[in-house]
C-alpha positions in Angstrom: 47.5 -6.1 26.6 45.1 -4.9 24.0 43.8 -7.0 21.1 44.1 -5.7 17.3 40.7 -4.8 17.3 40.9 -2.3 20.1 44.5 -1.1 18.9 42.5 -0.2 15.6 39.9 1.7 17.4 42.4 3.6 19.6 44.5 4.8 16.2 40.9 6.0 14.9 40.2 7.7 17.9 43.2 9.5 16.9 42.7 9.9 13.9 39.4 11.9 14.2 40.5 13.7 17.7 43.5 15.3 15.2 40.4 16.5 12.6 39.5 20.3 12.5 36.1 21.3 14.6 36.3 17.8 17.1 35.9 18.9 20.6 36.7 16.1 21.9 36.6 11.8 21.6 35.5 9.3 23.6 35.2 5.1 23.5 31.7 3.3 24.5 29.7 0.2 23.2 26.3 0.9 23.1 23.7 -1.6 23.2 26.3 -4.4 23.7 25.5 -7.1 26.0 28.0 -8.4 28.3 26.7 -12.1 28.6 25.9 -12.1 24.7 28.8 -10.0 22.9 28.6 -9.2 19.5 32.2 -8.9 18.8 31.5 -5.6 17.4 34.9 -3.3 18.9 33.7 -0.2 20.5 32.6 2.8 19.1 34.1 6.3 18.5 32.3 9.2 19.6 33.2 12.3 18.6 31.8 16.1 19.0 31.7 18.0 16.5 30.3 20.9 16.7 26.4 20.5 18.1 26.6 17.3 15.5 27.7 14.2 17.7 29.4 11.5 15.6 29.9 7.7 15.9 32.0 5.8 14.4 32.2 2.1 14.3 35.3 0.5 12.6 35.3 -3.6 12.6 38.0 -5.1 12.1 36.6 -8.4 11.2 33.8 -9.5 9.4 30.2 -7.8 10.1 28.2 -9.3 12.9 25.0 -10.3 11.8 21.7 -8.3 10.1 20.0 -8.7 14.1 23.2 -7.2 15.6 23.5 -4.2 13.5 19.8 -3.3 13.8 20.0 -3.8 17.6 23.3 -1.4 17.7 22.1 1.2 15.4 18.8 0.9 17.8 21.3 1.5 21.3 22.6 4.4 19.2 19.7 6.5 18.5 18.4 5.4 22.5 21.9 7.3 23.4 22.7 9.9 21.6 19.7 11.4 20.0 20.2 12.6 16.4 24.0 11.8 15.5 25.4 10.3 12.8 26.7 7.0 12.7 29.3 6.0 10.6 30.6 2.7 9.8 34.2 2.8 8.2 34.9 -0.9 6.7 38.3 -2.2 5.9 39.5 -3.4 2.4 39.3 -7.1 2.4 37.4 -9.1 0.7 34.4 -10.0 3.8 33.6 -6.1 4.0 34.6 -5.4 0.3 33.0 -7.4 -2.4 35.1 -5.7 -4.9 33.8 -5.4 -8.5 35.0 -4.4 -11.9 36.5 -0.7 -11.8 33.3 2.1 -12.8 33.7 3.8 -15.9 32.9 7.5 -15.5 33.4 10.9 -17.3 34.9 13.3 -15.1 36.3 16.8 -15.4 36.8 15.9 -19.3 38.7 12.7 -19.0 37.5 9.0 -18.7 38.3 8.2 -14.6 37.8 4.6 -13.0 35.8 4.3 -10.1 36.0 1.4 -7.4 32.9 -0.4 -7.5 31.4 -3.2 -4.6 28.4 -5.0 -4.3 27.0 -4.4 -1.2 25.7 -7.0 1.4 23.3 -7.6 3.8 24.6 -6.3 6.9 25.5 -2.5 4.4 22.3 -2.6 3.0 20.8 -2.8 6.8 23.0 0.0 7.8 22.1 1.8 4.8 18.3 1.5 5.6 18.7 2.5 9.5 20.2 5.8 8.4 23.3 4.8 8.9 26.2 5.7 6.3 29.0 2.9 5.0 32.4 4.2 4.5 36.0 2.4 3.8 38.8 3.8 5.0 42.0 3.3 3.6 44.5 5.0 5.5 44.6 8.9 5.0 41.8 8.1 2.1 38.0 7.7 2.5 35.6 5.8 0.0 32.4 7.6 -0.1 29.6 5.3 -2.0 27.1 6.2 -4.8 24.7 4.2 -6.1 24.7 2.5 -9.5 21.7 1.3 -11.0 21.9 0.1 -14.9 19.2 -0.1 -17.2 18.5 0.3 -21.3 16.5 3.2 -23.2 13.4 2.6 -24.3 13.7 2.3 -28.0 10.7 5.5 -28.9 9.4 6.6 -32.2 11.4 8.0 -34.4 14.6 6.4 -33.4 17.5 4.0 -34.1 19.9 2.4 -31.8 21.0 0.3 -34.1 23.8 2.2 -36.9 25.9 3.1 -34.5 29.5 2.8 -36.1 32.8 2.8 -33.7 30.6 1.9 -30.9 32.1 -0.8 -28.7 28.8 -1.7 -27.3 24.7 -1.5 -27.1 24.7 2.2 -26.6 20.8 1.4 -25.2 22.9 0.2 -22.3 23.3 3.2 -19.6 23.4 3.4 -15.7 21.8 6.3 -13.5 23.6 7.6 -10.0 21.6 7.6 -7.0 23.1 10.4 -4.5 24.4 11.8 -1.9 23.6 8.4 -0.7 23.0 5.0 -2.7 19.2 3.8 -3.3 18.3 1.2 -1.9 16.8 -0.5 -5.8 20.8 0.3 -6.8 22.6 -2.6 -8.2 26.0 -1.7 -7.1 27.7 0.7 -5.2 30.7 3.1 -6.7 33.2 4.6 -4.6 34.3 8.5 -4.2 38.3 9.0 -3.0 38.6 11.7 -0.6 41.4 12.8 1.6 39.9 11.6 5.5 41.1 15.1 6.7 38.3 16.8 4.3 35.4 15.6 6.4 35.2 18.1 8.6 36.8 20.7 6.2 34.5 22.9 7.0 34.3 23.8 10.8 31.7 22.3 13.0 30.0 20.0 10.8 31.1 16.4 9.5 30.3 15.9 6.0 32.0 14.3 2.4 31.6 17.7 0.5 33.9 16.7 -1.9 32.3 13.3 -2.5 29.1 15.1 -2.9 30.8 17.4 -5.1 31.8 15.1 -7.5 28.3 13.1 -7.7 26.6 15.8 -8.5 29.6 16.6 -11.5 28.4 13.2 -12.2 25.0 13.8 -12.4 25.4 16.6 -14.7 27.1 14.6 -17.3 24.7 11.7 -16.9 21.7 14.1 -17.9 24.4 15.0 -21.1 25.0 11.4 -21.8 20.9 10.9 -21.8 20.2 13.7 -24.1 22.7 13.1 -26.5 22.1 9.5 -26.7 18.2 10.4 -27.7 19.2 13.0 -30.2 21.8 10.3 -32.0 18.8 7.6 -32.1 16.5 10.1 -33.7 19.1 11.6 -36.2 20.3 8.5 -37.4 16.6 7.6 -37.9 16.2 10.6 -40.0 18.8 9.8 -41.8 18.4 6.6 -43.0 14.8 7.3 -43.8 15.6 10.5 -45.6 18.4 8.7 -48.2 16.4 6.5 -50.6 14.4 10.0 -51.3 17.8 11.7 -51.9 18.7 8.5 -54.0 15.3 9.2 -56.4 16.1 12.5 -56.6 19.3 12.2 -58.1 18.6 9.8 -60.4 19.1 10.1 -63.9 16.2 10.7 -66.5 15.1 7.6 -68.6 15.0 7.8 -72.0 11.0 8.0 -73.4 10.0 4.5 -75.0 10.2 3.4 -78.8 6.8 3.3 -79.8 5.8 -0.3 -80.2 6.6 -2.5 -83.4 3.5 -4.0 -85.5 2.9 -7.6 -84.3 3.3 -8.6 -88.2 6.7 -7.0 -89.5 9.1 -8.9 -90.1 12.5 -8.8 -87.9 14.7 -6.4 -90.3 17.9 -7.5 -92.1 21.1 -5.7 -93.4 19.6 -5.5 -96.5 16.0 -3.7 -95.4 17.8 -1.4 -93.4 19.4 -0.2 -96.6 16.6 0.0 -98.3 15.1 1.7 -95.9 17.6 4.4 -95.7 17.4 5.0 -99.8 13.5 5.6 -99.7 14.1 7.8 -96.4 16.9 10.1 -98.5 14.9 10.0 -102.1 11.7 10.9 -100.1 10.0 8.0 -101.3 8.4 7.4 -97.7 4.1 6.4 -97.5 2.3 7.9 -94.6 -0.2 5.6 -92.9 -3.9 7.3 -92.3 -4.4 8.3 -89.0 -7.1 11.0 -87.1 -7.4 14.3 -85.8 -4.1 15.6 -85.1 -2.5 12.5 -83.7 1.0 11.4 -84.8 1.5 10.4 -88.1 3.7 7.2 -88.5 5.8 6.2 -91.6 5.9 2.6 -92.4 8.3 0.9 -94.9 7.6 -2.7 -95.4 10.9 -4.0 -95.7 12.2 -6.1 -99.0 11.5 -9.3 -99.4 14.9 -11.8 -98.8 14.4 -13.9 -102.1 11.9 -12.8 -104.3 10.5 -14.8 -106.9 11.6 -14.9 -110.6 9.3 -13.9 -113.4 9.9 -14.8 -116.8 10.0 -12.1 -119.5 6.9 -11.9 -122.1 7.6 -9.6 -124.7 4.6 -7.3 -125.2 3.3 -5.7 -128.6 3.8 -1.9 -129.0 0.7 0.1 -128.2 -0.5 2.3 -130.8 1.1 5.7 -131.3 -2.1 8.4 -130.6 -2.0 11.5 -132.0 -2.2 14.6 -130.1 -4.9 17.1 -130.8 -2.7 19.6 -132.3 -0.8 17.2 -134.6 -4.3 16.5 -136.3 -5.4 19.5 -136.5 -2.0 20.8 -138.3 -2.5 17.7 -140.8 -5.8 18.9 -141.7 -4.9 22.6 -142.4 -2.2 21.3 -144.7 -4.3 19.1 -147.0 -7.2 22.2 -147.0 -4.2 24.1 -148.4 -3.9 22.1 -151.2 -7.5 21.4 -151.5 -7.6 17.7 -150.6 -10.3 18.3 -148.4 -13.1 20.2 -148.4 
C-alpha cells in the first residue's frame, strides 16, 4: 500500500510524463542512505530533450540544510548537468507567506504572492538548484525582492510630495530570472505548469521570465521618475520667493524727513498753511548748487500773546519834489520871491 508521500510523487510523475517534449519519466533517490533516511520521497526524472530534469516534491517539511546539500551533491554525481527542481507545497512549513507584492503590470496595479524564504531554499538556491510551488495546474516562479531608500542627492526634495500615501524614498529593486541571494524576500510569478516546456525540448518558465523582465522595465521608469519629481519640486520651491519679489508692488518713495524742531501741526496751521500756499505768500529756505529747494511755513502759534494798543503821533507829511517846485514857480509869478 503506498504512503501519501509516494502517491504524491506518482501523480507528479504524471503530471510531467503528460508535458510536451518529455521522453520519458522515471523514479530514483539519489544519495539516500538506507540505514540513515532522510525522509526526502523520491525524485522525478524526466528527459527532456538532451536537458535531464529532476524533480523533488516533499510532501512534508524540508529535511535539514546537511540533507539537501548532500542530495543536491548525489544529484550532480548522477546525472551530470540537469536541473533540479524542487516544487514545495502551500502550507505554512514550506510557505512562509507574506503580505501580497505590490507591482505595476501591463498598466494596472497586480498583487503578487510574496514568502520569506528559509534556510533549507536559500541552500537550494545557492547549489543551483531552483525552488518552485506548485499549486495544482499552477506554478509559482520566485523573484527576488530587495527594498531600500534613494539617496536624498543635490538638488532634490523628497519631502512636498502631496497625495502620496507614503515615503516615496522608499523603493524595492527585482533580482531575476532568479532571486539574489542579498534579497529580502521572495515574490512569486503564476504560470500555467503546462507552459514549462512550451517550447519543445527544453524546460524553462519563459513566461515567468517574461514578466520579470516587464517588471524590470517599469522599475527603471519608477527610478527615473522618482529622481526627476525630487529635483523639480526642488526647483520649484526655490524658484517661488524670486517669483514672489518680482511681482511685488512698487513702494511709494519716502516723505523727506521733518525738522527735529517743528512743532506737531494743528487744524488750524494746516489752514494757514493752505492760505499762504494759494496767495503765494510761501519763503524759500537757502540751499546750494542745484539741489532741491524746500518751502517751510512755520506754523501759527495756538495762543498768541495780547498787546495793548499805544496810539502813535502822525508822522509828518513830506512833500514831494514836484509839489515844491510848483509852490515856488507860483510865488516867482507874483514876485514873492526872487
Amino acid at each position: 500500500m503506498l504512503d501519501a508521500a509516494d502517491e504524491v510523487v506518482i501523480r507528479l510523475r504524471e503530471q510531467i510524463h503528460a508535458l510536451a517534449g518529455i521522453a520519458h519519466c522515471t523514479t530514483t533517490s539519489p544519495g539516500e542512505d538506507p540505514t540513515d533516511p532522510s525522509g526526502t520521497p523520491p525524485a522525478v526524472i524526466a528527459q527532456c530533450g538532451t536537458t535531464t530534469v529532476v524533480f523533488e516534491a516533499p510532501t512534508q517539511a524540508l529535511p535539514g540544510t546537511e540533507a539537501i546539500r548532500r542530495r543536491i551533491r548525489a544529484v550532480r554525481d548522477e546525472h551530470a548537468g540537469a536541473q533540479h527542481v524542487w516544487f514545495l507545497k502551500r502550507d505554512l512549513s514550506q510557505f512562509n507567506q507574506l503580505d501580497p507584492h505590490p507591482v505595476w503590470l501591463r498598466g494596472k496595479d497586480v498583487l503578487h504572492e510574496q514568502v520569506a524564504p528559509n534556510e533549507q531554499q536559500e541552500a537550494i538556491l545557492a547549489a543551483g538548484g531552483h525552488v518552485y510551488w506548485l499549486d495544482g495546474k499552477v506554478v509559482l516562479v520566485p523573484y527576488g525582492i530587495r527594498r531600500f531608500r534613494h539617496p536624498v542627492q543635490s538638488g532634490q526634495d523628497w519631502t512636498n510630495w502631496p497625495r502620496w500615501r507614503s515615503d516615496p524614498r522608499e523603493d524595492w529593486r527585482i533580482s531575476k530570472p532568479r532571486p539574489a541571494p542579498d534579497a529580502d524576500t521572495w515574490g512569486l510569478v503564476p504560470i500555467a505548469f503546462a507552459s514549462l516546456t512550451r517550447t519543445r525540448g527544453t524546460f524553462r518558465p519563459a513566461d515567468a521570465h517574461h514578466v520579470m523582465d516587464e517588471l524590470y522595465t517599469v522599475q527603471e521608469s519608477r527610478f527615473n521618475w522618482r529622481n526627476k519629481r525630487a529635483r523639480d519640486t526642488y526647483a520649484a520651491a526655490h524658484a517661488r520667493p524670486a517669483a514672489e519679489s518680482e511681482t511685488e508692488p512698487a513702494r511709494a518713495p519716502a516723505e523727506p524727513a521733518r525738522p527735529a524742531d517743528s512743532a506737531p501741526e494743528t487744524t488750524s496751521s494746516k489752514s494757514q498753511e493752505a492760505d499762504l500756499v494759494d496767495s503765494g505768500q510761501t519763503a524759500s529756505g537757502d540751499h546750494e548748487g542745484d539741489g532741491p529747494t524746500y518751502t517751510v511755513i512755520p506754523p501759527l502759534p495756538v495762543n498768541p500773546p495780547s498787546v495793548p494798543h499805544t496810539p502813535t503821533a502822525p508822522a509828518p507829511a513830506t512833500q514831494t519834489p514836484s509839489v515844491r517846485r510848483w509852490r515856488r514857480l507860483f510865488r516867482i509869478a507874483r514876485g514873492g520871491d526872487k
